[in-house]
LUMDO-739153 format. One line per 4 residues: their letters; for each residue x, y, z of C-alpha. Coordinates in steps of 0.2 Angstrom, whole numbers. Example, Ala and Ser with C-alpha at 12.3 -4.5 7.8 and 13.67 -1.06 7.14 Angstrom:
<dolos>
AS) 62:-22:39; 68:-5:36 .
</dolos>
This chain:
<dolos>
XXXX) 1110:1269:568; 1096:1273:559; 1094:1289:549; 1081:1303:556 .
XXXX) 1064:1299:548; 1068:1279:544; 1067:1265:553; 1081:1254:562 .
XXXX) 1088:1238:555; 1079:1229:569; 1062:1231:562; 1061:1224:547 .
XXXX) 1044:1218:543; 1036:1200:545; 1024:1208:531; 1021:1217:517 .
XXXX) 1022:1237:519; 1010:1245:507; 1009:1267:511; 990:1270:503 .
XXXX) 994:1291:506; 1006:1301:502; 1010:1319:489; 1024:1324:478 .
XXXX) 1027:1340:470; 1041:1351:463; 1043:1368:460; 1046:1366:442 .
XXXX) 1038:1380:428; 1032:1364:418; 1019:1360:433; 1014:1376:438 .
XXXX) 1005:1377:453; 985:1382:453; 981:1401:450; 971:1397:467 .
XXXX) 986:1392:477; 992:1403:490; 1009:1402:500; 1015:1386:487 .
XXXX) 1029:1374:495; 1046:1383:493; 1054:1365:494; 1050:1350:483 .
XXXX) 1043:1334:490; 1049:1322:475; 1048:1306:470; 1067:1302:473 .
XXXX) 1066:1309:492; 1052:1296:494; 1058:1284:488; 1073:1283:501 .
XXXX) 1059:1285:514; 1051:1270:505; 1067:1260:506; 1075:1264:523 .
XXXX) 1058:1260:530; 1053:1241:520; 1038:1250:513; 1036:1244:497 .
XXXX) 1024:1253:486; 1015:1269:488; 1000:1276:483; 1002:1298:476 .
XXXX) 987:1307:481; 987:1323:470; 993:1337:478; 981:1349:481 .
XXXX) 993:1364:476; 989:1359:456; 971:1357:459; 965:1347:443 .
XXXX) 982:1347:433; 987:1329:439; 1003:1330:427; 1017:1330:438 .
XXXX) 1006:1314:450; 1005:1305:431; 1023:1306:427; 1028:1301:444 .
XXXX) 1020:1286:443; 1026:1283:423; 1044:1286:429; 1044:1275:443 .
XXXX) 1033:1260:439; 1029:1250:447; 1033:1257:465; 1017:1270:461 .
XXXX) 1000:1270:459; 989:1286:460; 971:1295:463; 969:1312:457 .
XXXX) 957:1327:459; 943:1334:447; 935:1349:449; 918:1343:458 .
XXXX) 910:1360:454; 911:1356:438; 898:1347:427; 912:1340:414 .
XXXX) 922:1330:431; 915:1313:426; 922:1314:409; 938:1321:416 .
XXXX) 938:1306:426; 936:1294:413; 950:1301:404; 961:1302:420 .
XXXX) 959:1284:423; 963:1279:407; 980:1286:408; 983:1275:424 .
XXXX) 974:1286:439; 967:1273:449; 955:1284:462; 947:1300:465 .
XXXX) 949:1312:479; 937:1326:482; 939:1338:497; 921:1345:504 .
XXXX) 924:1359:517; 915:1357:532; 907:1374:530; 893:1381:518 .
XXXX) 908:1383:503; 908:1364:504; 889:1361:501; 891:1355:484 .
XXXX) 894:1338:490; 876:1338:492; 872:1345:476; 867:1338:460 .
XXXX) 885:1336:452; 888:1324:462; 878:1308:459; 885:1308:441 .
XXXX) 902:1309:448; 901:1296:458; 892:1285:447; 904:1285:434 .
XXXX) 918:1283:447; 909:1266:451; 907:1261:434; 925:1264:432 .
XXXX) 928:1252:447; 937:1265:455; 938:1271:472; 933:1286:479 .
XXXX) 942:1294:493; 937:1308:502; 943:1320:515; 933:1329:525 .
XXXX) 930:1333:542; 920:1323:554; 904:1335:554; 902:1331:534 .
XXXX) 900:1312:535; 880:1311:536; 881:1320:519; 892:1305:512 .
XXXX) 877:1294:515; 865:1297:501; 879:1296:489; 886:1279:497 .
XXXX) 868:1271:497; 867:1275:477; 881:1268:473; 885:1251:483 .
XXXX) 896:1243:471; 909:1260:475; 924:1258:487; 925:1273:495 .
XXXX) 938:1278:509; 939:1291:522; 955:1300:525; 964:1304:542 .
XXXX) 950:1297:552; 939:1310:546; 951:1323:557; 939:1320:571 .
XXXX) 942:1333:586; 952:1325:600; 939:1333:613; 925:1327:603 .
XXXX) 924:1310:605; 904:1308:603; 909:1316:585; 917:1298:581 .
XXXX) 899:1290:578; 900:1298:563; 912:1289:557; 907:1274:566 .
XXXX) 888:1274:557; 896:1272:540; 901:1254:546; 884:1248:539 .
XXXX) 890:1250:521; 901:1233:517; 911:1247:504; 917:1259:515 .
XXXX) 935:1261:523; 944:1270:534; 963:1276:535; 967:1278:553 .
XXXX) 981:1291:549; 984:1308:557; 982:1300:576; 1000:1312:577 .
XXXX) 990:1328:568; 974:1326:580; 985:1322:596; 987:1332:612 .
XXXX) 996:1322:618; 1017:1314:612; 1021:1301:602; 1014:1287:605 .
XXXX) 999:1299:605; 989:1287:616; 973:1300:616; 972:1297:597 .
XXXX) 973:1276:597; 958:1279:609; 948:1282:591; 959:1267:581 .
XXXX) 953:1255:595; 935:1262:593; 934:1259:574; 943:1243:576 .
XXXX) 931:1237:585; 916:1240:573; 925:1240:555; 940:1226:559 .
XXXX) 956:1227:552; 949:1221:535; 944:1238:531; 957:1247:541 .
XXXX) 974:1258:533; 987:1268:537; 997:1281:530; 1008:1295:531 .
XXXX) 1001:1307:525; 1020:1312:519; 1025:1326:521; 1010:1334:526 .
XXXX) 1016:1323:543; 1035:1334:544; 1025:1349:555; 1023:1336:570 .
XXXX) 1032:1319:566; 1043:1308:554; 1040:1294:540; 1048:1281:552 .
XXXX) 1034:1286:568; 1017:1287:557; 1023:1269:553; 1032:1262:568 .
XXXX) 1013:1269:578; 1004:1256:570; 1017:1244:568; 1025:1242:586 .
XXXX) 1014:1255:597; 996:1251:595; 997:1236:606; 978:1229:604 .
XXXX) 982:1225:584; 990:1207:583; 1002:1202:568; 987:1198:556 .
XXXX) 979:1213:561; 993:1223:555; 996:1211:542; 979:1221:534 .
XXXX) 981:1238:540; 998:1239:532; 995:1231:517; 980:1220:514 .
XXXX) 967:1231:514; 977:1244:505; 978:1229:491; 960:1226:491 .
XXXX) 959:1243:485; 976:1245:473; 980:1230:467; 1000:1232:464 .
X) 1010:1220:454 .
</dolos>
């Protein structure tokens, strides 16, 4: 019998198992958490406890997404990947509000950070994705040939275009389909318009967060089969969003979904969802 949260014997892989999402942290006074961070994670989320995940499950490499508790100290994401090489990759955060963040990318790339992630708020706190400090930004994450994810909600999309259009040599990749309202399903063309630029990705992640409905949370393929449809499995992800996904789900069901329970995706469909996409973007040994 399988343990909770992993996957049966029965299921192992016809192909490669890459997570592209995921966040570690510790509550450890060498990585403090941000002044800004209220109501911090009383338990850790470490390397080690992913790693079992990783195992029990066949996923072979995983990509840390800085946790948004440290803000811009990307530390604790570094020496996760240093300590457990070459399982890891990682994107981290700059501050976009701050005119120094394409420096602060260069130097975060060049100790190993392969991405950037910046979080726009879909209200007016979040406007500075259309300001001025963001062009330089995302050219130098471009000239860095790095990729530039983004999560934001679904109403912030049009704002991305501008900022696509001047740099179309940039991967860029929205996270958790964009968390588009389950009862707004107009709101999808959103995502959908951004199909026109050849560089843009989606992950198809938090169908179990946006879901009204259980697991297999049917309502929320409705939207997979939608951007399936337009952006192809060749620009199409996972994740797990671990453990963001432990308030409605486990590690083995955000993958098992995609893996067994969206029956329109055939095996070389899969074969990019769940890892050759995810390679065209981190290129793991």
């Amino acid at each position: 019998m399988a343990l909770p949260g992993t996957a049966s014997g029965d299921n192992v892989p016809k192909y490669r198992i890459v997570d592209p999402h995921v966040h570690v942290w510790a509550n450890d006074p060498h990585y403090p958490w941000a002044m800004e961070t209220k109501d911090a994670p009383q338990t850790d989320r470490t390397p080690a406890m992913l790693l079992e995940l990783m195992r029990a499950n066949h996923v072979e490499r995983t990509v840390l997404v800085q946790y948004i508790g440290y803000r811009w100290d990307n530390r604790y994401a570094a020496d996760s990947v240093k300590k457990n090489a070459p399982k890891f990759m990682a994107v981290c955060r700059v501050n976009p509000v701050d005119a120094a963040a394409p420096g602060q990318l260069s130097f975060l790339t060049a100790q190993g950070f392969h991405g950037v992630r910046l979080s726009p708020p879909g209200d007016a706190s979040g406007d500075w994705i259309k300001g001025p400090l963001m062009p330089p930004l995302w050219r130098r994450a471009e000239s860095l040939r790095v990729p530039m994810l983004i999560l934001a909600p679904i109403t912030r999309m049009p704002d991305l275009m501008p900022l696509i259009e001047l740099c179309p040599d940039l991967d860029v990749v929205i996270d958790h389909l964009a968390d588009c309202p389950i009862d707004q399903p107009q709101e999808l063309d959103k995502l959908i318009a951004l199909v026109r630029f050849p560089r843009v990705f989606v992950k198809i992640s938090h169908t179990w967060a946006i879901s009204r409905q259980p697991y297999p949370w049917l309502d929320a393929q409705e939207y997979v089969k939608r951007l399936y449809a337009v952006y192809g499995p060749q620009r199409l992800m996972w994740g797990t969003d671990w453990p963001v996904h432990e308030r409605w789900t486990t590690y083995a069901k955000t993958l098992s979904v995609v893996r067994d329970d969206m029956k329109f995706l055939n095996d070389e469909d899969k074969s990019w969802i769940l890892s050759k996409t995810i390679e065209r973007i981190w290129r793991f040994a």
